[in-house]
Biotite code that builds the C-alpha atoms (Angstrom):
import biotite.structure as struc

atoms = struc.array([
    struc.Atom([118.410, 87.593, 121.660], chain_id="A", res_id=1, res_name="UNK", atom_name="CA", element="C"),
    struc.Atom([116.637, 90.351, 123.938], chain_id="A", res_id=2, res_name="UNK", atom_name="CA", element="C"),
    struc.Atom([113.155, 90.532, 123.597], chain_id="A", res_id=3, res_name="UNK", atom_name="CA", element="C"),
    struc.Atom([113.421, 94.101, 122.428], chain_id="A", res_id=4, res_name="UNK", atom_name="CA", element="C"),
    struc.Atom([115.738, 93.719, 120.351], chain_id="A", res_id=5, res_name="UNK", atom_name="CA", element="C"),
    struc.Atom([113.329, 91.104, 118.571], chain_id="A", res_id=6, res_name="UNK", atom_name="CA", element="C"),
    struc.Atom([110.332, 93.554, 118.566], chain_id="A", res_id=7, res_name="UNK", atom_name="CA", element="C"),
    struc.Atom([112.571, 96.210, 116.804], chain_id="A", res_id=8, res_name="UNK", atom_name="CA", element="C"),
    struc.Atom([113.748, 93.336, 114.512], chain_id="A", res_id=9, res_name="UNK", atom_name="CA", element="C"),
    struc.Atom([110.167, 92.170, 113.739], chain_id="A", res_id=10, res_name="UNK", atom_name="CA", element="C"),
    struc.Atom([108.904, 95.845, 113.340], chain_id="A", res_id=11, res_name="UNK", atom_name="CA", element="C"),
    struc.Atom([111.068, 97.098, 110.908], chain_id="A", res_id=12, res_name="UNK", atom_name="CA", element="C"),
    struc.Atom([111.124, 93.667, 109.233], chain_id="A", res_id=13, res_name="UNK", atom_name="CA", element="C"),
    struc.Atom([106.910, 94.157, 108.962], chain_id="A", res_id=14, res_name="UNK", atom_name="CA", element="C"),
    struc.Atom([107.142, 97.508, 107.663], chain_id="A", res_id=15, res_name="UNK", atom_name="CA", element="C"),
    struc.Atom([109.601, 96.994, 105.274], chain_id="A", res_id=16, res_name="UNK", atom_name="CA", element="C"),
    struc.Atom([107.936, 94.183, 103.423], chain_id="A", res_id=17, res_name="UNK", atom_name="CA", element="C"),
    struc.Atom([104.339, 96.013, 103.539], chain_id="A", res_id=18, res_name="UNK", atom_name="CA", element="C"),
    struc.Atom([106.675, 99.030, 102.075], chain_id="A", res_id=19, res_name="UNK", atom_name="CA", element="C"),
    struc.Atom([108.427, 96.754, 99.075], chain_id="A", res_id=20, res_name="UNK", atom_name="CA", element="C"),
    struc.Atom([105.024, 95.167, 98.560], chain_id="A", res_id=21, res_name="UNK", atom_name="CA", element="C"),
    struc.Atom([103.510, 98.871, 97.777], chain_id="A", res_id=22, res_name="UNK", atom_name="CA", element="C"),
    struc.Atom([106.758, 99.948, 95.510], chain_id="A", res_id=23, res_name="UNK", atom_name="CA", element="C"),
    struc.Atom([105.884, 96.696, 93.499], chain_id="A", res_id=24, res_name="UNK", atom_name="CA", element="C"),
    struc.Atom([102.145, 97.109, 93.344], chain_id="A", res_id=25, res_name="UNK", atom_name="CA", element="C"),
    struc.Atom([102.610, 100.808, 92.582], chain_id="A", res_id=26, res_name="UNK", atom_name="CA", element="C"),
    struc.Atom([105.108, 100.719, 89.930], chain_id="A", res_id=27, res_name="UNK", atom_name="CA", element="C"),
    struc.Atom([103.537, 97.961, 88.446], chain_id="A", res_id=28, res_name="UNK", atom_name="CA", element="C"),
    struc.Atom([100.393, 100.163, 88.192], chain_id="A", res_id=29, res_name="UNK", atom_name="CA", element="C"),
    struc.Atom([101.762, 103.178, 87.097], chain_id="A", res_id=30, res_name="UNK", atom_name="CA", element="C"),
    struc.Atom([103.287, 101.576, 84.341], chain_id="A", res_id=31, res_name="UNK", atom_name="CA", element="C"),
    struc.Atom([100.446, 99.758, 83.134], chain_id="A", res_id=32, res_name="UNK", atom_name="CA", element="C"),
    struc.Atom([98.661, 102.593, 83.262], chain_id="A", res_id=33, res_name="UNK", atom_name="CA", element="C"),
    struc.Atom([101.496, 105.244, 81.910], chain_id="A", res_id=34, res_name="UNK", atom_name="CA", element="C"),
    struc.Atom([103.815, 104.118, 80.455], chain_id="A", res_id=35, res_name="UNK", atom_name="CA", element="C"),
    struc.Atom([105.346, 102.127, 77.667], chain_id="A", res_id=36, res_name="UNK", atom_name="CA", element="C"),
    struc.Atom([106.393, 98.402, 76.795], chain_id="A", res_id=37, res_name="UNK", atom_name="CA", element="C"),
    struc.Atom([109.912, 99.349, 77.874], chain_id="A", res_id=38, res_name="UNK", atom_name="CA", element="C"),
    struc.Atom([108.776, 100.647, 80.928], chain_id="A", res_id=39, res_name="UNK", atom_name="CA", element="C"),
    struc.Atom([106.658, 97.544, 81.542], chain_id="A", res_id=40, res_name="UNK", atom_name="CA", element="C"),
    struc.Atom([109.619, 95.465, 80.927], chain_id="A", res_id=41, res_name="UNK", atom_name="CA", element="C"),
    struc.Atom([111.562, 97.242, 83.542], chain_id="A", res_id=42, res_name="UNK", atom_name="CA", element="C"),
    struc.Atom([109.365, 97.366, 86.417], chain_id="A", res_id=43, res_name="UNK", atom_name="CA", element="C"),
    struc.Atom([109.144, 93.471, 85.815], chain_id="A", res_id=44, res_name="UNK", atom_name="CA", element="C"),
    struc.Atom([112.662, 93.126, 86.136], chain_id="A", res_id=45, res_name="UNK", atom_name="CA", element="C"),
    struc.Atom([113.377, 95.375, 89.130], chain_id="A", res_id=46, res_name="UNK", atom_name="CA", element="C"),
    struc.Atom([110.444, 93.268, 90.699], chain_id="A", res_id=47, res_name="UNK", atom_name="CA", element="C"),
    struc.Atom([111.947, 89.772, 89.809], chain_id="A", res_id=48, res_name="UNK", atom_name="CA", element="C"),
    struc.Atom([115.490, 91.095, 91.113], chain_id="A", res_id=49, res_name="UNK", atom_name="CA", element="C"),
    struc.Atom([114.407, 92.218, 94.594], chain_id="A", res_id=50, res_name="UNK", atom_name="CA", element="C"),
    struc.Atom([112.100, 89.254, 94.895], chain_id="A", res_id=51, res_name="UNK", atom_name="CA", element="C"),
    struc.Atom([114.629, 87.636, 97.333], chain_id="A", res_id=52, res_name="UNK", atom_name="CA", element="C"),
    struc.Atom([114.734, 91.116, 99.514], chain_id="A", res_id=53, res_name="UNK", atom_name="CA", element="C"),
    struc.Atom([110.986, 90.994, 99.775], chain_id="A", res_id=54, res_name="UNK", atom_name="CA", element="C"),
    struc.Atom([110.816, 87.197, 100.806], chain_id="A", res_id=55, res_name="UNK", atom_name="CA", element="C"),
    struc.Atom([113.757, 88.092, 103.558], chain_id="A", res_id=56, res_name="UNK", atom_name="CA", element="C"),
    struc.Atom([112.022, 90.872, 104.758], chain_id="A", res_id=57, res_name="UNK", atom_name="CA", element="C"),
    struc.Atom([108.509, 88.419, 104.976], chain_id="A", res_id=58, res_name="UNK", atom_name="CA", element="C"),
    struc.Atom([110.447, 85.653, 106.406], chain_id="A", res_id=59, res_name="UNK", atom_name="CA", element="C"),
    struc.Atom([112.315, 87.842, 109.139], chain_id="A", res_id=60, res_name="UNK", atom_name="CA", element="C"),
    struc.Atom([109.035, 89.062, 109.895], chain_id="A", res_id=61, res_name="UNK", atom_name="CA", element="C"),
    struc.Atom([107.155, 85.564, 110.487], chain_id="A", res_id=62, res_name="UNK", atom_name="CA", element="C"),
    struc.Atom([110.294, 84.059, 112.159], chain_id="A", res_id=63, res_name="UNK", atom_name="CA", element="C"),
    struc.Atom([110.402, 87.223, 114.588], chain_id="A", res_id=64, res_name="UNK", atom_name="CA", element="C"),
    struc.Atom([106.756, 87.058, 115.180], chain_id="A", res_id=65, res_name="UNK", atom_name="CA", element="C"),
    struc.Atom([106.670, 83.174, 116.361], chain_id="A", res_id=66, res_name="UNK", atom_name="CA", element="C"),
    struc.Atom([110.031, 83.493, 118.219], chain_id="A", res_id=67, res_name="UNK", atom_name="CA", element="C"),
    struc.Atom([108.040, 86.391, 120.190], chain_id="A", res_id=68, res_name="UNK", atom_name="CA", element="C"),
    struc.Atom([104.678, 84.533, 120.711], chain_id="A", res_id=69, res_name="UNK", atom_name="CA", element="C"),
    struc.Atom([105.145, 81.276, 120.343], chain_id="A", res_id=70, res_name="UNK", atom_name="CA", element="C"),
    struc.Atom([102.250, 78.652, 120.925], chain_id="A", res_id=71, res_name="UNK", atom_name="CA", element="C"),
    struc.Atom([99.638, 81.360, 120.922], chain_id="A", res_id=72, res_name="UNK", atom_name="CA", element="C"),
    struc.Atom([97.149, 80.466, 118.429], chain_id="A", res_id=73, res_name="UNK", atom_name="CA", element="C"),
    struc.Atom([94.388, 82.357, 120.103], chain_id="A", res_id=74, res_name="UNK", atom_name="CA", element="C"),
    struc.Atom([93.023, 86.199, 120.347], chain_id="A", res_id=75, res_name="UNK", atom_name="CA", element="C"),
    struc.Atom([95.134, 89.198, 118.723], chain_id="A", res_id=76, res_name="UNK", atom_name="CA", element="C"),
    struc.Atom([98.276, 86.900, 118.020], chain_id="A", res_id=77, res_name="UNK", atom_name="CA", element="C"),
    struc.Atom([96.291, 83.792, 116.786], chain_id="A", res_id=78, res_name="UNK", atom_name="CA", element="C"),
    struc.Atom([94.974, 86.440, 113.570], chain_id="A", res_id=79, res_name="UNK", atom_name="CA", element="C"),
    struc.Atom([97.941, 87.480, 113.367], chain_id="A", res_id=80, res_name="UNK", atom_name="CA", element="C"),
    struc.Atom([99.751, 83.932, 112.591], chain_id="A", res_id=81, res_name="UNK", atom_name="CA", element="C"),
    struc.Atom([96.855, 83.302, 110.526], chain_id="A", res_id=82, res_name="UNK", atom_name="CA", element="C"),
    struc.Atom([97.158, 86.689, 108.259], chain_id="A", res_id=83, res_name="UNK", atom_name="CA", element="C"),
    struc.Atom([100.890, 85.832, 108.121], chain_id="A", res_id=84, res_name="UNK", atom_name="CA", element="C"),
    struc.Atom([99.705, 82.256, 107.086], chain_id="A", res_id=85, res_name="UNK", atom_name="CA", element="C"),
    struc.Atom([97.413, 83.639, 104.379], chain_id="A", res_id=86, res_name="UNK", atom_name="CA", element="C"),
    struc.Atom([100.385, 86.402, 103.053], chain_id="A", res_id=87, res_name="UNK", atom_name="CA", element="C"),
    struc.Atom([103.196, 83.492, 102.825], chain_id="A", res_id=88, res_name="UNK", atom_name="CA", element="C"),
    struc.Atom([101.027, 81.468, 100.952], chain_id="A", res_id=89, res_name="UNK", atom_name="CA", element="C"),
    struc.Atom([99.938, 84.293, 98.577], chain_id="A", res_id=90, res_name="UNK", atom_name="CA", element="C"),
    struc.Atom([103.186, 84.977, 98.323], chain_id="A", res_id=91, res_name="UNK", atom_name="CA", element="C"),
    struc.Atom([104.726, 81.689, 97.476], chain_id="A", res_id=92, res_name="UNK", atom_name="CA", element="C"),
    struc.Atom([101.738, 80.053, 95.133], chain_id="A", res_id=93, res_name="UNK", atom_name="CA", element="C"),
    struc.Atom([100.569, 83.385, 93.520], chain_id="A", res_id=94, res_name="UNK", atom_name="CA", element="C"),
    struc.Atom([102.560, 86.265, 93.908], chain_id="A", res_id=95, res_name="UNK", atom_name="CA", element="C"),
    struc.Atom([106.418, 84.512, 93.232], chain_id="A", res_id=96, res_name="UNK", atom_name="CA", element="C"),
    struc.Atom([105.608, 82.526, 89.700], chain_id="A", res_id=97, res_name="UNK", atom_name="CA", element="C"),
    struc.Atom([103.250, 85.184, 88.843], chain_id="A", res_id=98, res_name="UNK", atom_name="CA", element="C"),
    struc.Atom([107.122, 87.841, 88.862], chain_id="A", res_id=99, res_name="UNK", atom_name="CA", element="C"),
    struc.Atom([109.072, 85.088, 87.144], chain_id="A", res_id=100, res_name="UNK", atom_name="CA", element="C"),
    struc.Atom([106.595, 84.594, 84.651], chain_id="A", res_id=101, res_name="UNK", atom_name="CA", element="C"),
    struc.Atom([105.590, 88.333, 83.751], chain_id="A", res_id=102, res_name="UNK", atom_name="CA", element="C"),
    struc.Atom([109.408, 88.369, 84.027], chain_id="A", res_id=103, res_name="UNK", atom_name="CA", element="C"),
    struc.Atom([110.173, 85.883, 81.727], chain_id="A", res_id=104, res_name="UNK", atom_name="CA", element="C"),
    struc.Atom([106.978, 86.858, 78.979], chain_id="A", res_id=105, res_name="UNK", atom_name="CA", element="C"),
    struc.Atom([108.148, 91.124, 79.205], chain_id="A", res_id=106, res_name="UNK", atom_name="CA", element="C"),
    struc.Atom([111.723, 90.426, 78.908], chain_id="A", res_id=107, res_name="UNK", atom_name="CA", element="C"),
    struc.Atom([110.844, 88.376, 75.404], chain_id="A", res_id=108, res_name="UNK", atom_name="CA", element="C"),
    struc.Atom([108.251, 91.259, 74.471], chain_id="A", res_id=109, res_name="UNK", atom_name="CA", element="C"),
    struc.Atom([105.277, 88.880, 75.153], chain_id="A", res_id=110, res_name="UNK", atom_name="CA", element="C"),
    struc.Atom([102.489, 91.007, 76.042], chain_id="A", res_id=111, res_name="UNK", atom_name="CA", element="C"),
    struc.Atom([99.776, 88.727, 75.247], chain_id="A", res_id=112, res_name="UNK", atom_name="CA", element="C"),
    struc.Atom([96.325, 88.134, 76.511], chain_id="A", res_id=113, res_name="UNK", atom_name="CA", element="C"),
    struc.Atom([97.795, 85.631, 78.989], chain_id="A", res_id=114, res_name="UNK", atom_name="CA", element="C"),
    struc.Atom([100.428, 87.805, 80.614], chain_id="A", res_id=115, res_name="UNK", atom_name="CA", element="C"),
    struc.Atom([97.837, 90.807, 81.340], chain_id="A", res_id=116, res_name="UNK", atom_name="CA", element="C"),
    struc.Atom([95.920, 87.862, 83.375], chain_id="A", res_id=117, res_name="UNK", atom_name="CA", element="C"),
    struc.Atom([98.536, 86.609, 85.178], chain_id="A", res_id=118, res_name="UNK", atom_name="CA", element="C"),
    struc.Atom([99.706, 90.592, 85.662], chain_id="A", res_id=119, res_name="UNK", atom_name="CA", element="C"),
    struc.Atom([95.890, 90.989, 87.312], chain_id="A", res_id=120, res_name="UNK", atom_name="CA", element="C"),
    struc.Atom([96.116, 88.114, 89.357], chain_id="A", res_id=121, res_name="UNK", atom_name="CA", element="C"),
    struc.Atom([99.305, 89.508, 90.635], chain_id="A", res_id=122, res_name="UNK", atom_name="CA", element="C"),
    struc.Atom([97.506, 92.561, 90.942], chain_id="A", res_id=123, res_name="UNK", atom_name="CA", element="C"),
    struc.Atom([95.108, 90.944, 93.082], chain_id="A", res_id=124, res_name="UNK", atom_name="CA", element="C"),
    struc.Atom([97.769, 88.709, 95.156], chain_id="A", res_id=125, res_name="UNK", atom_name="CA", element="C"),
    struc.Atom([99.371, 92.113, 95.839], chain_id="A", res_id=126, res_name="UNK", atom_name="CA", element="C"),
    struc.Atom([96.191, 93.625, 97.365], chain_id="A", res_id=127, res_name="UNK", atom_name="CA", element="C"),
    struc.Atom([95.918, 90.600, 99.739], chain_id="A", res_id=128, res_name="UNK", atom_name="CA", element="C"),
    struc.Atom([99.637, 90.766, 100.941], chain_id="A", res_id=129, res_name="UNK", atom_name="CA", element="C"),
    struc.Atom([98.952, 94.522, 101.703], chain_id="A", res_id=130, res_name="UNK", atom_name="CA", element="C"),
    struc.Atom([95.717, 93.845, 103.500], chain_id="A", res_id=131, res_name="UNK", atom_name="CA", element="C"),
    struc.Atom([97.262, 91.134, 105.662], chain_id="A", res_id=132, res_name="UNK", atom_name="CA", element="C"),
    struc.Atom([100.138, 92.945, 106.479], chain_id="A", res_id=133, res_name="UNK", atom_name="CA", element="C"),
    struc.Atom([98.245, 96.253, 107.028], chain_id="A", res_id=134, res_name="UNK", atom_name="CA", element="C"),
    struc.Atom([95.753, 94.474, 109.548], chain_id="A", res_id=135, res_name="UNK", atom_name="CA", element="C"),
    struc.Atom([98.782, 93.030, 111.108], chain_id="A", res_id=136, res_name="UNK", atom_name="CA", element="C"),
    struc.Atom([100.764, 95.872, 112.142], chain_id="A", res_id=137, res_name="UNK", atom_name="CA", element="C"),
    struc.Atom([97.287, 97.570, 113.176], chain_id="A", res_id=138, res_name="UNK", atom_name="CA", element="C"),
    struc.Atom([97.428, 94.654, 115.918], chain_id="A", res_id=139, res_name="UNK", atom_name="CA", element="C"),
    struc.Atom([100.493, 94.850, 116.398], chain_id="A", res_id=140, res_name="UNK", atom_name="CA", element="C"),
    struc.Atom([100.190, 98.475, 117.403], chain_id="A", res_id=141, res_name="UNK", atom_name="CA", element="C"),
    struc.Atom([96.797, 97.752, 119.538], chain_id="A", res_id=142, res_name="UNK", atom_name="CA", element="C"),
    struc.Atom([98.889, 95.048, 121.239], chain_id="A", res_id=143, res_name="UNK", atom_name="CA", element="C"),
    struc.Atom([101.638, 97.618, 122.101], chain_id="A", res_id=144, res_name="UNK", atom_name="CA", element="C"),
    struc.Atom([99.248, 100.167, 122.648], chain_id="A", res_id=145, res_name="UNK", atom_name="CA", element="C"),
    struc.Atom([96.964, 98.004, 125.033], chain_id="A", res_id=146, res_name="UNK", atom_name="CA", element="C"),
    struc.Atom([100.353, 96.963, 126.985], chain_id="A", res_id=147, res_name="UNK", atom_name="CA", element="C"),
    struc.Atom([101.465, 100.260, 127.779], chain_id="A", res_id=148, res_name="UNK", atom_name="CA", element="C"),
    struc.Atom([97.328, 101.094, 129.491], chain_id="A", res_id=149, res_name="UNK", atom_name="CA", element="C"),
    struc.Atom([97.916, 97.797, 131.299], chain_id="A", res_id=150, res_name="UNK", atom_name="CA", element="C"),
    struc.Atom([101.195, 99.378, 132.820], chain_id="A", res_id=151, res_name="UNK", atom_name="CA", element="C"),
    struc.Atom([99.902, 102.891, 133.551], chain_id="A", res_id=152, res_name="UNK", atom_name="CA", element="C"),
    struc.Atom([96.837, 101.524, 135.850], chain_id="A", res_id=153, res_name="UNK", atom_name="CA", element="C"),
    struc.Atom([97.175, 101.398, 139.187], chain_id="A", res_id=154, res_name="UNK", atom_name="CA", element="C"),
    struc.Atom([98.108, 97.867, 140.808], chain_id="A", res_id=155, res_name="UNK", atom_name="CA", element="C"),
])
């Protein structure tokens, strides 16, 4: 595959995840906050539905990312595997039972003391996806943005 062609790939990949990752912290929020057990019980199931779409769009991202820079654990890229690092296993150990659970308890009208934890622990799982993601495609865009001053200087 062409290398640009890749960075497109891994771009819109990126942005799409950080962008499902908001709609689920968002509407999660704002029906807390707003609206009603029904409500509640939707936005959980929405959220466990596109689950799989989110995990593509994190694994396209990751894949894209080591197939560009491969063996470069060091600098700009080396925080960048690591913030990927830290957002797949947020994703997988808190973030992915925490939907099938609050799921699972919403769909059965559970709204217990336990669910509203495991909903803030989500919560908080959701803020570090969006932080390591953000910081990534900040990078990302320094790395781009660094590349094209390299080419504009005189040899």
């Amino acid at each position: 595959m062409k290398r640009q062609v890749l960075v497109s790939v891994h771009r819109s990949a990126g942005a799409l995840a950080l962008l499902t990752i908001i709609g689920f912290f968002s509407s999660t929020v704002i029906a807390k906050l707003f609206g009603n057990i029904d409500q509640i019980t939707t936005v959980k199931t929405v959220i466990a539905s596109l689950l799989p779409v989110m995990m593509m769009f994190m694994m396209i991202t990751g894949v894209t990312g080591k197939k560009l820079y491969p063996n470069k654990g060091r600098g700009v890229i080396g925080a960048k595997q690591l913030r990927m690092k830290v957002a797949s296993m947020t994703g997988f150990f808190v973030m992915l039972p925490s939907a099938v659970y609050l799921y699972f308890k919403s769909s059965g009208g559970e709204f217990d003391a336990f669910f509203w934890s495991v909903q803030t622990l989500e919560l908080v799982g959701g803020v570090v996806n969006f932080t390591m993601i953000s910081l990534n495609i900040r990078d990302g865009l320094s790395l781009r943005k660094n590349k094209k001053v390299r080419r504009e200087q005189p040899a």
